[in-house]
N, C-alpha and C positions, 0 to 999 in steps of 0.2 A: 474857338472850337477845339485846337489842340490842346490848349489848357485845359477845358472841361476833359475831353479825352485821358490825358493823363491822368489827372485828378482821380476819373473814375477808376482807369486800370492801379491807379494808387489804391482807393479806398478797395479793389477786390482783395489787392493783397493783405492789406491789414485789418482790414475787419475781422477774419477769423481770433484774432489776437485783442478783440474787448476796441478797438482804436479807431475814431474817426479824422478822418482828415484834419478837420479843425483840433483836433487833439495831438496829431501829427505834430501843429509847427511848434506846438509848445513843450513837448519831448525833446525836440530836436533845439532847439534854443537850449533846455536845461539839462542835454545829455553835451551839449558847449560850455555851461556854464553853471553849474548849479549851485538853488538858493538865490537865485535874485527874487528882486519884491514880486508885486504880482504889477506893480507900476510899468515895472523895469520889462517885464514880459509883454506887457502892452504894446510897450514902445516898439522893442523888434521884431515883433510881430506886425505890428500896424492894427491892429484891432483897439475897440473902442474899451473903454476898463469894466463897462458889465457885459461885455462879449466875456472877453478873459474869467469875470467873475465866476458867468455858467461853465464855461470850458473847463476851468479850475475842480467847481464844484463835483461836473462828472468826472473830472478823473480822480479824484481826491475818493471820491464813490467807488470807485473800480478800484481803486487800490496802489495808482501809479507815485501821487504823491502826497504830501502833508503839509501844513503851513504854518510857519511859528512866527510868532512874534517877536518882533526883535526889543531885545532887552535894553536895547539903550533910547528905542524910538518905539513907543508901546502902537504906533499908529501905521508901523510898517509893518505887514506879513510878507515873512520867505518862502518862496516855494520849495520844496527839498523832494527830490525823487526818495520814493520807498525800492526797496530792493527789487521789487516787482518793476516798478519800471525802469530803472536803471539795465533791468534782465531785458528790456523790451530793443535796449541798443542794436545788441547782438544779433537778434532775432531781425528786428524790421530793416537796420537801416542795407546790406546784404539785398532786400526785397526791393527797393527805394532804389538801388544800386540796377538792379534788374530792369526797372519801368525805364529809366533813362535809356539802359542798352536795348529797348524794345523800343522805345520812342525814337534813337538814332540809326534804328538796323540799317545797315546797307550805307554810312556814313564811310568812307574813309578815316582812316583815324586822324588826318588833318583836320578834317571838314567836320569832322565831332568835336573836335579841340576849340575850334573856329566859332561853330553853333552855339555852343556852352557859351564862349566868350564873347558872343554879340547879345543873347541871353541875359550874362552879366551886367551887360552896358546897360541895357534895357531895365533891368531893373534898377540900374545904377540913378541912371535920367530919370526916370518915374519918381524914385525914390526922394531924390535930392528936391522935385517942384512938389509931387504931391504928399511929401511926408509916409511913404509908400515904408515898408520894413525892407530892413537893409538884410537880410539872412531870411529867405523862404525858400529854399531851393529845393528840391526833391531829393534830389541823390547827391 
């Protein structure tokens, strides 16, 4: 129930900005790393590869990013932010930064430190049995 909660006070903030959550992790994977395949985004994401295809598809529609082929393996497509979403850094991830400090109001800043990092375990353990994505964090 806190996850959904989050999730949703996440998608309030970014939706004004063209962006759904599930577009979320894939911004944020290629504002880390950009131009990986769309394989490569599967993976850290933990999504299935025609999850990624459609998530791809709308944001490629909206204007965030483009896909090229690569020239030495005509069977891999790169993802590459357009300037528009590269512009979407700046803007969301400040936002993303917010939901967190609204999710821990009234934490001590130990106990915030703490939370995050039993958080991290959490995903760490999940990750490693159930092939879960090792980077989906909010903020």
């Amino acid at each position: 129930m806190a996850n959904r909660a989050t999730q949703r006070y996440l998608q309030s903030k970014i939706e004004p900005y063209g962006v759904t959550t599930g577009m979320w992790y894939f911004l944020r994977a290629l504002w880390q790393e950009d131009g990986l395949t769309q394989r490569e985004l599967s993976r850290r994401i933990g999504t299935m590869e025609p999850t990624t295809l459609t998530a791809l598809a709308a944001m490629e529609k909206a204007g965030f990013i483009s896909r090229e082929r690569d020239p030495e393996d005509r069977r891999k497509l790169h993802v590459l932010l357009t300037p528009k979403g590269r512009a979407l850094e700046a803007e969301l991830l400040p936002m993303a930064q917010e939901v967190v400090q609204q999710a821990t109001a009234g934490f001590s800043p130990e106990d915030r430190a703490r939370f995050l990092g039993y958080l991290a375990a959490v995903q760490r353990n999940l990750g490693d049995v159930a092939g879960a994505p090792e980077t989906g964090d909010i903020g």
